[in-house]
C-alpha positions as CSV (number, residue, x, y, z in Angstrom):
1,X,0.0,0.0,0.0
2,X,1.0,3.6,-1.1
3,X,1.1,6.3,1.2
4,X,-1.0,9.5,1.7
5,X,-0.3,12.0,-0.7
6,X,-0.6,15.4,1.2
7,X,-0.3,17.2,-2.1
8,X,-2.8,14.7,-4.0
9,X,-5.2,15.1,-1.8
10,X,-5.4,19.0,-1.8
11,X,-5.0,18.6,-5.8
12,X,-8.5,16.9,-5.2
13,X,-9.8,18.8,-2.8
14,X,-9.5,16.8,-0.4
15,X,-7.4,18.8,2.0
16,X,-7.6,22.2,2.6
17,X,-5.1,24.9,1.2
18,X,-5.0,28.3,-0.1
19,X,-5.0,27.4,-4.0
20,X,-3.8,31.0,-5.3
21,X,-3.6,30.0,-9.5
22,X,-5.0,26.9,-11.4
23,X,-3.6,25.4,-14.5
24,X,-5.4,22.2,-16.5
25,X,-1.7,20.6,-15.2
26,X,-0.8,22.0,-12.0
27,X,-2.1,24.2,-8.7
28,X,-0.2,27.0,-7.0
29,X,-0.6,27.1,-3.5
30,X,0.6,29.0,-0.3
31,X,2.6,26.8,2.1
32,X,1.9,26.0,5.5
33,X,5.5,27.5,6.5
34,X,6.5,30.0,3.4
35,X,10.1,30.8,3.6
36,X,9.5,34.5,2.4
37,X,6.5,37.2,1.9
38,X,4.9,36.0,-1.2
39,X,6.5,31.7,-1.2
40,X,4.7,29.7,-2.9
41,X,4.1,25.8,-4.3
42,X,3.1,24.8,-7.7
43,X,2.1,20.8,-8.0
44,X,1.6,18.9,-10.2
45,X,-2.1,17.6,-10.8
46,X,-0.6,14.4,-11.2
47,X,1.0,12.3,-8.9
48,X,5.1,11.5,-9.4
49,X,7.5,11.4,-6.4
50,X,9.9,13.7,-7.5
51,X,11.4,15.6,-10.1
52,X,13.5,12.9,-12.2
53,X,10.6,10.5,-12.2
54,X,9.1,12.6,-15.1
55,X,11.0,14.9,-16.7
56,X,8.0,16.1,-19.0
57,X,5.8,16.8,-15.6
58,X,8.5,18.8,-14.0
59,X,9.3,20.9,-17.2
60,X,5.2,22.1,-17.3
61,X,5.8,22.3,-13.1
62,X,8.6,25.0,-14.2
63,X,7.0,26.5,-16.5
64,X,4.1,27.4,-14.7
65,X,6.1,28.6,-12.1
66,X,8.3,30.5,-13.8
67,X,4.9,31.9,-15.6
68,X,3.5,32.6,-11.9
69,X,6.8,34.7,-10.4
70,X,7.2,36.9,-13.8
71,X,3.8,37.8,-13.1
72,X,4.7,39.1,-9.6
73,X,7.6,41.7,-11.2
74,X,9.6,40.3,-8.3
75,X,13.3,38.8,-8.0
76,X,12.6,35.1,-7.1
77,X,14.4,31.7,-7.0
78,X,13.0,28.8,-8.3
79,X,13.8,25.6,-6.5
80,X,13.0,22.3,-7.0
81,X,14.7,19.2,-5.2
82,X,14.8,15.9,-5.3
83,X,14.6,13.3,-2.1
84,X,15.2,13.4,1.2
85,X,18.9,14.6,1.4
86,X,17.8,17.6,-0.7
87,X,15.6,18.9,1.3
88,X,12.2,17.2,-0.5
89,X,10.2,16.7,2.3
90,X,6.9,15.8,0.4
91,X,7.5,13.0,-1.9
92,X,4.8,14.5,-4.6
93,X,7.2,16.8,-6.8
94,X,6.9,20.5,-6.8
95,X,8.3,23.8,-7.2
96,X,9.2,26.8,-4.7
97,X,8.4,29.9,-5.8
98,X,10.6,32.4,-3.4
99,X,10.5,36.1,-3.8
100,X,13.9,37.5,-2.9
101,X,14.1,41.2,-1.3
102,X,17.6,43.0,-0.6
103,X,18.1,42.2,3.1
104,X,15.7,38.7,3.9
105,X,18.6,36.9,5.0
106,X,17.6,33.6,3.4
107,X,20.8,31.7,2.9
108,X,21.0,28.8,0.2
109,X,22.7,26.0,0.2
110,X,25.5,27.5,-1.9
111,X,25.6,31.1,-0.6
112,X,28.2,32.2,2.1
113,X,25.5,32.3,5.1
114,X,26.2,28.6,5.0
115,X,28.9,26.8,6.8
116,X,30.7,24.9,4.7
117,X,30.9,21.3,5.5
């Protein structure tokens, strides 16, 4: 047996969430814990665990994400990981959306605010 899908069940209204844009192939939504003023999810309607599972999925995924933070006339990063190790928490693929402002103090994994290892 499979497990719950968090995101699947929101993407069938099954689970409450603030949907903020709707596509025929994926929902943007605000996240429980948004990382910035403005972060936000965009899922797939359809179920794959991650990123490299369907590389046609996660291209629409990006696409519609990238469509979604042009529209905002913000600077934003796009991330998108894969398992556990890189930060993927859900395993339902999906993209954050995170508008950047000078002065947040979100570090990435790459930037200086993080120790190196």
């Amino acid at each position: 047996m499979t497990e719950p899908c968090p995101f699947c069940d929101i993407v069938a209204g099954l689970a409450p969430a603030t949907v903020l844009a709707r596509w025929p192939d994926a929902i943007a939504i605000k996240p429980i814990d948004p990382v910035t003023k403005g972060h936000v999810l965009v899922i797939p309607r359809v179920h794959v665990d991650g990123p490299a599972e369907d590389p046609m999925v996660t291209g629409a995924v990006m696409q519609r994400a990238a469509e979604y933070a042009a529209a905002t006339g913000r600077p934003f990063n796009l991330v998108i990981s894969e398992g556990r190790e890189a930060t993927q928490s859900i395993r339902h693929a999906h993209a954050h959306v995170v508008p950047r402002a000078a002065g947040d103090n979100l570090p990435l994994p790459w930037t200086p605010q993080q120790a190196a290892v």
